[in-house]
N, C-alpha and C positions, 0 to 999 in steps of 0.2 A: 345664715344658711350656707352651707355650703354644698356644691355640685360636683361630680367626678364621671365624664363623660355624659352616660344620657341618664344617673339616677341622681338622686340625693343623695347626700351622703351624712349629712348632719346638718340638724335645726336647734336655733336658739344657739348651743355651746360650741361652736368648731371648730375652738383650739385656736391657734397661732394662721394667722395665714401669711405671715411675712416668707412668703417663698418663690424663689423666682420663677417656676412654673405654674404660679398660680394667678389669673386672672381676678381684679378685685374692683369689684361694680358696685360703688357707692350707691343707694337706689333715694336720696338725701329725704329720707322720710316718710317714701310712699307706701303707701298699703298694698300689701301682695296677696294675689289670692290663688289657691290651685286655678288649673285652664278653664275655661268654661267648656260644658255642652250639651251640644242642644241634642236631644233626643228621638229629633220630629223634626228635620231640615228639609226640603227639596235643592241638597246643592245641585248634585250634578244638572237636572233639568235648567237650572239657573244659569250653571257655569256656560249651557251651550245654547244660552239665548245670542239671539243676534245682535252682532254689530258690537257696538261699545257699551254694554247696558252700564249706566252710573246709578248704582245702590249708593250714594250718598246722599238722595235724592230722598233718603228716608227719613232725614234731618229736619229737610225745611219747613218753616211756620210759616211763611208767608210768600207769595208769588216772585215778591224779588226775591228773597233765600235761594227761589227754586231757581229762577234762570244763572243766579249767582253758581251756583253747583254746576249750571250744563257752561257755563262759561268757563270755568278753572277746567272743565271735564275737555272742554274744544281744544287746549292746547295739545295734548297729547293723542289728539284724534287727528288723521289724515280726512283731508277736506273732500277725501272721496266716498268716507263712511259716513253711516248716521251716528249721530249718539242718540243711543235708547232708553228709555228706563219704563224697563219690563216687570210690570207691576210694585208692590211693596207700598204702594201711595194708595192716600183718599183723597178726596177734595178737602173732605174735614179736617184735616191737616191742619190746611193752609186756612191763614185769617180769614181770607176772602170768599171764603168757601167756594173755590172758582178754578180753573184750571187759566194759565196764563196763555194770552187770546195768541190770534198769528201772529199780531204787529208786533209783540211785545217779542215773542219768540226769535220774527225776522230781526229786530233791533239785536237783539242778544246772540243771536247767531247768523250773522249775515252770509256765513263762507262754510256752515254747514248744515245738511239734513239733519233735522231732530225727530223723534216717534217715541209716545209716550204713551203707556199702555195702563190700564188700571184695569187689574185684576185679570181673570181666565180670557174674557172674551169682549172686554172694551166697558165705554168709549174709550176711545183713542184719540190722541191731537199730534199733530203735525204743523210743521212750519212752509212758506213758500216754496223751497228746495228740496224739502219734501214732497209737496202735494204734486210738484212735476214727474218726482219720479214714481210715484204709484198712479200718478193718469195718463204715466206710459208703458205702466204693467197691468193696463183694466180696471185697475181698484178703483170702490168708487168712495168717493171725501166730498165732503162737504162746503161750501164755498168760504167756512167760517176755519175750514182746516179740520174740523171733528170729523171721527168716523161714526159710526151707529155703534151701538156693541151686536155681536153676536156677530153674523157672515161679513159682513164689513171691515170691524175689528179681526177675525178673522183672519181674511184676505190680505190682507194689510201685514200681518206678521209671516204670513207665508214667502212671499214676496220678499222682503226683507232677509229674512232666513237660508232662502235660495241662491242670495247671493255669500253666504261662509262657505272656507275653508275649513277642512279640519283641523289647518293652523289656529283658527278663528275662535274653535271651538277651543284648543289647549289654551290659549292666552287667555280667553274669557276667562277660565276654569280658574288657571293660576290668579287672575286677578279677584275672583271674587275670595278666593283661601284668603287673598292678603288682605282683602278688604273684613272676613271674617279676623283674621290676626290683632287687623286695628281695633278691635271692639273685646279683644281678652278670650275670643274662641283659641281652642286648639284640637277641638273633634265634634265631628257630627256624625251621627247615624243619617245615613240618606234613606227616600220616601219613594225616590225612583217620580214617579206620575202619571196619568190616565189615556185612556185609551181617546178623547176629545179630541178633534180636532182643534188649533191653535196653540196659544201659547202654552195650554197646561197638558200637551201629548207628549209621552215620555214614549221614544223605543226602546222596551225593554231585553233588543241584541244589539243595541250601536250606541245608548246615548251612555254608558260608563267608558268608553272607550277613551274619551279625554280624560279622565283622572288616570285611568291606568295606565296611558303613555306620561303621566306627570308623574306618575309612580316610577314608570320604566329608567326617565331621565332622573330620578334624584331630586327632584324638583318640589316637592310635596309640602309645603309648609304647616299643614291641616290633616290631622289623622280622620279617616273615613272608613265607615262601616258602610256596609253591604248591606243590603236586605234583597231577596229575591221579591220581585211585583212580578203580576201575572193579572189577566183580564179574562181568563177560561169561562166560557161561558154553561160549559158541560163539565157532568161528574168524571166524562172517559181521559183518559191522557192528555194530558196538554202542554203548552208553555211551561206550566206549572213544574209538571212532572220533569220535565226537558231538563231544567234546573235546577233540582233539589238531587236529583238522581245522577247528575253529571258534577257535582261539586261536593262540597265536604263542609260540615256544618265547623265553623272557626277558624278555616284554611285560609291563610294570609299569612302577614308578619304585623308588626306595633302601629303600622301606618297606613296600611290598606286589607281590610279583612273579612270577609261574611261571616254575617254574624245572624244572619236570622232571616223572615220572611216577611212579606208586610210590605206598604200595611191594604194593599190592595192584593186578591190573590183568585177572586174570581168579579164578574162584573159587579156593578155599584148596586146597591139595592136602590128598588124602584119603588114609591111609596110606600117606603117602610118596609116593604117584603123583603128577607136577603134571598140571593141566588139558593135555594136548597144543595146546589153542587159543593157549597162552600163545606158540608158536615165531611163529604170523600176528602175532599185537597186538606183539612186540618188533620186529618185520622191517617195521609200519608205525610203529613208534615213532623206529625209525633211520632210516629212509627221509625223513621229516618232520625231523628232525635234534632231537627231543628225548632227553633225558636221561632216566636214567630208573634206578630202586632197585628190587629185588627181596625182598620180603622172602624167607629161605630158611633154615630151622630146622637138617633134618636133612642129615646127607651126601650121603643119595641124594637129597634135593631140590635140593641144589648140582650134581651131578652133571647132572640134569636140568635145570636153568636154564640152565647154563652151554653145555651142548651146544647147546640151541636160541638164544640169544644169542649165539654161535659161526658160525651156520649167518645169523643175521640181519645179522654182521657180514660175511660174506661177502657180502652181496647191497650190503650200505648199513654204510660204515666208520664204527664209533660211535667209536674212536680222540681226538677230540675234543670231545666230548661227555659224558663225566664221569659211566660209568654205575657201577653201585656193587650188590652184596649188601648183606645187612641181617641183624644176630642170628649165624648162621655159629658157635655155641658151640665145636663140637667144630674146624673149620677150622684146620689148623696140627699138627693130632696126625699122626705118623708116617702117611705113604699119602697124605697128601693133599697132598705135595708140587706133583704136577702140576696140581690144580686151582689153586693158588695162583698155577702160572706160569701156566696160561691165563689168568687176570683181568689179570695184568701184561703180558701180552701185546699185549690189547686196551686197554691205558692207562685199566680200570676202576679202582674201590676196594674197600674195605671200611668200612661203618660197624656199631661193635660199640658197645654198652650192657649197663648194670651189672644186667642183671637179675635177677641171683644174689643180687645183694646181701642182695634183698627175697622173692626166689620162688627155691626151687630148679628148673635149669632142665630139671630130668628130669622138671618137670610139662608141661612143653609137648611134646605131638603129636611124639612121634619126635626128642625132643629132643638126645639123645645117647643113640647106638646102637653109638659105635665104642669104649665101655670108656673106660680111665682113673679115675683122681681128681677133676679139674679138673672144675667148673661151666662154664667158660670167660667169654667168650672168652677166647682164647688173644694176652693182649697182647704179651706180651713179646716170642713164636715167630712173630707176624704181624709186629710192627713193623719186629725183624730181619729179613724175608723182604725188606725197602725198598717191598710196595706202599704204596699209599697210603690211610692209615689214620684212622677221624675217630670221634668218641665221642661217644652219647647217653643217654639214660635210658629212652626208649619208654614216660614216664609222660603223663600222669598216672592212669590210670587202673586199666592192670596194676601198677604198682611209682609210687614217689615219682618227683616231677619235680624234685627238691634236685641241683642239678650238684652239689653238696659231695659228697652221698653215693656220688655215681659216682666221684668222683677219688677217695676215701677210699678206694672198692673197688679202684681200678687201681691204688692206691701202696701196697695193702695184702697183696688178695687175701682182703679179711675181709666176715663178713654184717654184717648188723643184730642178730645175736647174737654179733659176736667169733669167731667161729667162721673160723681158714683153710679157703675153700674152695676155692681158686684157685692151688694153692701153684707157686710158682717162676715165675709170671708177670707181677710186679709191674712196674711202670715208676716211672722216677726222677718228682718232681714236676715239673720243667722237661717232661719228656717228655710227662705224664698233660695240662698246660695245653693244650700245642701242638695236642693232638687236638681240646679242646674250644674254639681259636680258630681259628690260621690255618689247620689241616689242614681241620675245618668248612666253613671258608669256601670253600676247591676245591670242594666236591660241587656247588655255588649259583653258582659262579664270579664270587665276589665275594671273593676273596685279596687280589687290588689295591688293594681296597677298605677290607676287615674283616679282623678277627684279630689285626695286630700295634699295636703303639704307634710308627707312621712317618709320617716326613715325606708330607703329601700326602694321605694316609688319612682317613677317616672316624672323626670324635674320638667312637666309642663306647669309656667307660671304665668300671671299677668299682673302687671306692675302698674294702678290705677293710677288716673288722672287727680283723682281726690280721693275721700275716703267715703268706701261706700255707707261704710255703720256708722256716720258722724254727721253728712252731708243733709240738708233740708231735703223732706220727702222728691222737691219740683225738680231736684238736681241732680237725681237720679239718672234720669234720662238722659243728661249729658254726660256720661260717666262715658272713659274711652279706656283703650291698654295707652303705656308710652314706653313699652317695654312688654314683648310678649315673647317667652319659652318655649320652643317644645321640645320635648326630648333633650335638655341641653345646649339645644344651639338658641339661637338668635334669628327670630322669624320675623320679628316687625319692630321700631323704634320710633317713638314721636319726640316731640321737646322733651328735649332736657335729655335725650341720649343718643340725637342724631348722629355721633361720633363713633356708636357701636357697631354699626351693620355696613358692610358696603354695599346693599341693595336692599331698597325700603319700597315693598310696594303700598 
C-alpha cells in the first residue's frame, strides 16, 4: 500500500518504492484493516469524567488484573488526584464476581485515592484515601468503602468532578482518543448524554468544548462527529431549536463535523410513552435537512418514533439524509416485519450495539417486552432484511468501549461470561468488520471517504496484533492496533513499532 499525505494512493501494486522521500514501514506480516467506528460512542461525556479515569480497566478477569491496571495507572497520576474508572465494568467480569475489597485497594495503592464507578449511578468503591476525602465533602460511604447506588454514588462523582480543571477535562479527552487509537478506532460519532443527575449528565453548551480546543490545538488523534442532543420537554422552541437553526448540517472539516441529531432530542420516554413533542422537533429537524438517530429501546417506542418520523417525512423527505434507530433489541422478532419495511422505505438505518455483552438488556426501561431468548439485537434477522446496518458499543460509560468486545459478541452471540445469549444470530467476521467500517461510515456520510482500504480514500488504518479472520473465536477479544493511521499520520504504536511515533499515548 502506498500513502501520499493524508490518502492512499495505491493498494496491492505501488511500483518501486526505492525512493528517498519515501517512508517504508515493513508491518512484518500483520493484518491491516481500514480504522474502526463506532457509530454510538459517548466520547465526549467520557473524555470529561473526572480525575484520571483508566478505561484499561475494561480488560480485566480478575481482581488482581484489576488492581494490576490501577497500579501501572498510579505511576503517571499525581498522588494528589484519584484514579477513577467511570463505568465500562461489571462484576461479571471479574472471576470473583466481586469488586476488590478496601484492604486490597489500600495494599495496591497506598499513596493514591481510587473511585470506581459502575455504570450511570453506582455502586461505587473507594479506598482509605478516598473515603477521607468524600467524608470531608459530606458524602456518605460506607465503612466497607461502597457507596449505595443512586444519591450516594451520586454524590460521590459530583465531588470529585468539582475538583477539574478545564485543563482536566482537555487531557482526559486526548487520553481517551489515544486509548480509542490503542484498540484500531479512528472515528466516532458522539451521543452527547442525559439530562440525570451524575455520571451520565451531559451539558449540552459546555461538555464538547474539550474536543474543540483539541480540535483548536492540532491535537485531535480521533476524527469526531457531532450530533445535536437536546432534552426539550415541549413542542415550542427550544435547545433543540437553538441548534439546529444556529448551525449547518455537515459544517466542519475531516476531523471534527456535525453531522446529525441524536440520539436524544426531547426527554426520555416514560413507560413506553414517547414525549408527543418529539413528532414537531423531527418535522423541523427534516425540514432543515438534518440527519438525525433516535434512540429507541422498546417496541412500542419504535412504533411510536416511527409513526411520527413518517408523518415528518411526509411534510420534508428525509430520504437522503441518513436517518437511523438506535439500540432496537427486540427489532426483527416475528411482528415487526412491517416496522422494518417502514425504515427501508424512507432510506433510514439501524444502528445496533453489543450491550448484552456487558448488561443484560432486560435491565433497560421496557427493554424487551415481546418474549423470546435473545438479548438481541437481532443481527443476523436485521442484516438479512438488506436495511442498512452499522455497529457500536454505547460505551463508555454503560458497557466497555473495546470494538473487540462488540465483534466478539456479533460473531459469537456470547457475554462477558461465555454465556450464549444471542443464539442463532451471529454474523460471519467479514460481515461483523463491514458494520464497524464502511457501513458506519453512511450514518456521517463519509463512505467515500472512510471505512474501506481504496484508491482515493482517507488512509485511516489499524495494524492488528493478530489476525482477526484466523485467530480462535476466545481471542478475539484480545485483539489490539500496534500501529494505528489516521489521515496518514501516525496516531498510536505498540510492539514491534515503538520506534515510529515520538509520542504514544
Amino acid at each position: 500500500m502506498r500513502v501520499r499525505g493524508d490518502r492512499i494512493m495505491a493498494v496491492d501494486e505501488v511500483g518501486s518504492i526505492a525512493d528517498a522521500c519515501t517512508r517504508v514501514i515493513d508491518l512484518q506480516g500483520r493484518t491491516v484493516i481500514p480504522g474502526l467506528i463506532d457509530s454510538h460512542l459517548h466520547l465526549a461525556r467520557q473524555g470529561n469524567a473526572p480525575s484520571y479515569d483508566t478505561r484499561q480497566a475494561e480488560r480485566a478477569t480478575t481482581v488482581d488484573e484489576l488492581l494490576a491496571v490501577l497500579q501501572a495507572r498510579a505511576g503517571s497520576v499525581p498522588e494528589t488526584s484519584f484514579i477513577t474508572v467511570i463505568g465500562g465494568i461489571e462484576l461479571e467480569q471479574l472471576r470473583e464476581n466481586r469488586m476488590a475489597s478496601l484492604a486490597e485497594l489500600d495494599r495496591a495503592l497506598p499513596s493514591h485515592a481510587v473511585y470506581i464507578q459502575q455504570g450511570f449511578m453506582g455502586p461505587a468503591w473507594t479506598n482509605s484515601k478516598g473515603k477521607t476525602f468524600f467524608e470531608a465533602h459530606s458524602v456518605s460511604v460506607n465503612d466497607d468503602g461502597m457507596f449505595a447506588p443512586g444519591d450516594d454514588t451520586n454524590a460521590a462523582f459530583v465531588a470529585i468532578s468539582a475538583q477539574q480543571t478545564f485543563e482536566d477535562r482537555v487531557r482526559g479527552t486526548r487520553e481517551l482518543m489515544g486509548f480509542a487509537n490503542s484498540l484500531g478506532l479512528t472515528m466516532a460519532v458522539d451521543q452527547g448524554g442525559t439530562p440525570f443527575p451524575g455520571a451520565s449528565f451531559f451539558d449540552v453548551k459546555e461538555d464538547y468544548l474539550a474536543i474543540v480546543e483539541l480540535w483548536r490545538r492540532g491535537d485531535m488523534p480521533l476524527r469526531v462527529r457531532i450530533q445535536h442532543t437536546a432534552s426539550d420537554r415541549s413542542p415550542d422552541r427550544g435547545v433543540f431549536e437553538e441548534k439546529i437553526e444556529n448551525t449547518y448540517p455537515l459544517f466542519g472539516d475531516d476531523m471534527l463535523r456535525f453531522t446529525g441529531t441524536g440520539e436524544h432530542i426531547v426527554t426520555f420516554p416514560i413507560e413506553g410513552k414517547v414525549n408527543p413533542a418529539y413528532g414537531a422537533k423531527v418535522e423541523r429537524a427534516a425540514m432543515l435537512g438534518w440527519s438525525h438517530e433516535q434512540h429507541s429501546v422498546s417496541n412500542a417506542e419504535n412504533v411510536q418514533h416511527l409513526a411520527m418520523i413518517e408523518a415528518a417525512n411526509a411534510e420534508h423527505s428525509i430520504e437522503d439524509l441518513r436517518w437511523s434507530l438506535t439500540h432496537v433489541f427486540e427489532l426483527g422478532i416475528s411482528g415487526t416485519e412491517n416496522l422494518i419495511e417502514t425504515i427501508k422505505s424512507m432510506n433510514m438505518g439501524l444502528r445496533v450495539q453489543a450491550q448484552a455483552y456487558s448488561l443484560p438488556t432486560d435491565r433497560f426501561p421496557l427493554g424487551r417486552t415481546l418474549g423470546g431468548e435473545n438479548s438481541g439485537p437481532l443481527y443476523r434477522t436485521l442484516l438479512d432484511t438488506g436495511v442498512h446496518l452499522g455497529a457500536g458499543t454505547d460505551g463508555a460509560l454503560l458497557g466497555p468501549m473495546n470494538p473487540w468486545f462488540s465483534l466478539y459478541y456479533m460473531v459469537t452471540g456470547k457475554d462477558n461470561m461465555g454465556r450464549l445469549v444471542n443464539p442463532g444470530q451471529a454474523l460471519t467476521r467479514e460481515e461483523a468488520l463491514a458494520l464497524y467500517t464502511v457501513n458506519n461510515a453512511w450514518f456521517s456520510f463519509d463512505e467515500d471517504a472512510l471505512g474501506s482500504i481504496e484508491v482515493g480514500k482517507l488512509a485511516d488504518l489499524a495494524v492488528l496484533s493478530d489476525d482477526y479472520l484466523e485467530v480462535p473465536e476466545e481471542e478475539i477479544l484480545g485483539l489490539r492496533s500496534v500501529l494505528t493511521i489516521v489521515g496518514g499520520e501516525i496516531v498510536y504504536v505498540g510492539e514491534g513499532f515503538l520506534g515510529l511515533a515520538p509520542d504514544n499515548d
